[in-house]
C-alpha positions in Angstrom: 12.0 -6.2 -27.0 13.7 -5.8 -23.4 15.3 -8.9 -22.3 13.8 -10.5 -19.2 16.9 -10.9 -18.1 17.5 -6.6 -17.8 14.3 -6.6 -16.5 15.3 -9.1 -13.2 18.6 -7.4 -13.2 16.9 -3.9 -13.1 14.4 -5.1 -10.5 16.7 -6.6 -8.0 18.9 -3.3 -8.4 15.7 -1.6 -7.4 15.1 -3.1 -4.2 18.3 -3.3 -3.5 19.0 0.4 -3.4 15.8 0.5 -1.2 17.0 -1.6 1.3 20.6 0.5 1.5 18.7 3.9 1.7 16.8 2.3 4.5 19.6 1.0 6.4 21.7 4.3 5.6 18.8 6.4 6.9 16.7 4.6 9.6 18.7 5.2 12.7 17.7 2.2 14.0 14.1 3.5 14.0 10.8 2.4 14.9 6.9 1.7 13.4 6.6 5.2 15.1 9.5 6.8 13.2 8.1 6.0 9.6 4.3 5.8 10.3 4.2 8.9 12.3 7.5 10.9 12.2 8.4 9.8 15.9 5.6 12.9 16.3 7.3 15.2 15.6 6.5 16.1 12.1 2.6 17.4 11.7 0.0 15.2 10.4 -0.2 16.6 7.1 3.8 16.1 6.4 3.1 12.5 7.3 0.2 12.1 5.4 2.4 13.7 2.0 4.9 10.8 3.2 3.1 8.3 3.5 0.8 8.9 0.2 4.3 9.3 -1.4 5.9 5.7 -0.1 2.6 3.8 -1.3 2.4 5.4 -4.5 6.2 5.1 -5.7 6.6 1.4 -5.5 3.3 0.7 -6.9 4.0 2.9 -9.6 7.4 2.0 -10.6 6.9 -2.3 -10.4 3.1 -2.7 -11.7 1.9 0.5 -13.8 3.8 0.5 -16.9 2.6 -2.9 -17.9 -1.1 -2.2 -16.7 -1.3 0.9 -19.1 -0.4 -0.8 -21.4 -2.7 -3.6 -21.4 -5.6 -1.5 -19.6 -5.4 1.9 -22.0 -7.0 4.5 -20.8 -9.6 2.6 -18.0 -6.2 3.2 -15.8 -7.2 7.0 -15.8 -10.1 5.4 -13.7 -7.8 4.2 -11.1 -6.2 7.5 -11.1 -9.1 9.6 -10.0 -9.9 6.3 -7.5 -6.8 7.1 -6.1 -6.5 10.9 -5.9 -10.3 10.7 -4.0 -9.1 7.4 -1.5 -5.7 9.5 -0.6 -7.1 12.7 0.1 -9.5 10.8 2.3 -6.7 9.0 4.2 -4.8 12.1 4.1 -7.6 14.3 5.4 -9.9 12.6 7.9 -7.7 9.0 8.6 -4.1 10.2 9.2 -5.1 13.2 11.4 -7.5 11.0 13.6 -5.2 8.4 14.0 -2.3 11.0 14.6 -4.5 12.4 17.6 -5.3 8.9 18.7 -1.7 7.7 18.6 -2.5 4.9 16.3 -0.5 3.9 13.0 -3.0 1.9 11.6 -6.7 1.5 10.6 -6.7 -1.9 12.5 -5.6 -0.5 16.1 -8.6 2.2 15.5 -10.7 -0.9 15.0 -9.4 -2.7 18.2 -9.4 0.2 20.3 -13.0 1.6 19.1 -14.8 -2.0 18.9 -12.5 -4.5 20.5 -9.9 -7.1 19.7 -12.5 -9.7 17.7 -13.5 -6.5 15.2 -9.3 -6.2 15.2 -8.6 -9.2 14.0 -11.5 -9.8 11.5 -10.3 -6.3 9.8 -7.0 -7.5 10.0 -7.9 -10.7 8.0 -9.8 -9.0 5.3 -6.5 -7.7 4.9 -4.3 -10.8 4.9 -7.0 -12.9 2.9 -8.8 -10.9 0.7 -11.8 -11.6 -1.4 
């Protein structure tokens, strides 16, 4: 049995690592630096990006114990997954590439107004 006391130690290493590769390589950068490559990368590069910087943190801090306890109803998840990203990385990130936007709830605000803004946005901060 792994001591709970590796597991903190191996956790805190974690994001502490992320935090100095961030500082190391952010430049001082912007929202429009990691959402959208400053725009200078095309939208399917960003889309590979951003799929990538969602899936590695889930993966490596909640997955091992899920599988475990979940068996093989996590391959359900799996295929969830592979059909929501390639719809975010398909129709979502190239629409809001060409509308300058970096996020679902600026599309909302800017298609339908700041009260359809803010209710998406607290779906988001208060979910169900």
């Amino acid at each position: 049995m792994i001591s709970p006391y590796l597991i903190i130690f191996v956790l805190l290493a974690y994001f502490a690592m992320l935090i100095l590769v961030a500082r190391m390589t952010s430049k001082k950068e912007g929202n429009d630096a990691f959402f959208l490559g400053n725009r200078k990368s095309p939208w399917y590069v960003v889309s590979f990006g951003m799929i990538g910087a969602s899936l590695s943190g889930v993966t490596f801090i909640s997955i091992p114990g899920w599988v475990n306890n979940a068996q093989f109803s996590y391959m359900q998840m799996v295929f969830g997954y592979m059909f929501g990203y390639w719809v975010i990385a398909v129709v979502l990130l190239p629409l809001y590439y060409k509308l300058k936007l970096t996020s679902i709830y600026s599309y909302l605000g800017q298609r339908f107004g700041s009260s359809t803004y803010k209710t998406g946005a607290s779906f988001f901060c208060f979910p169900g």
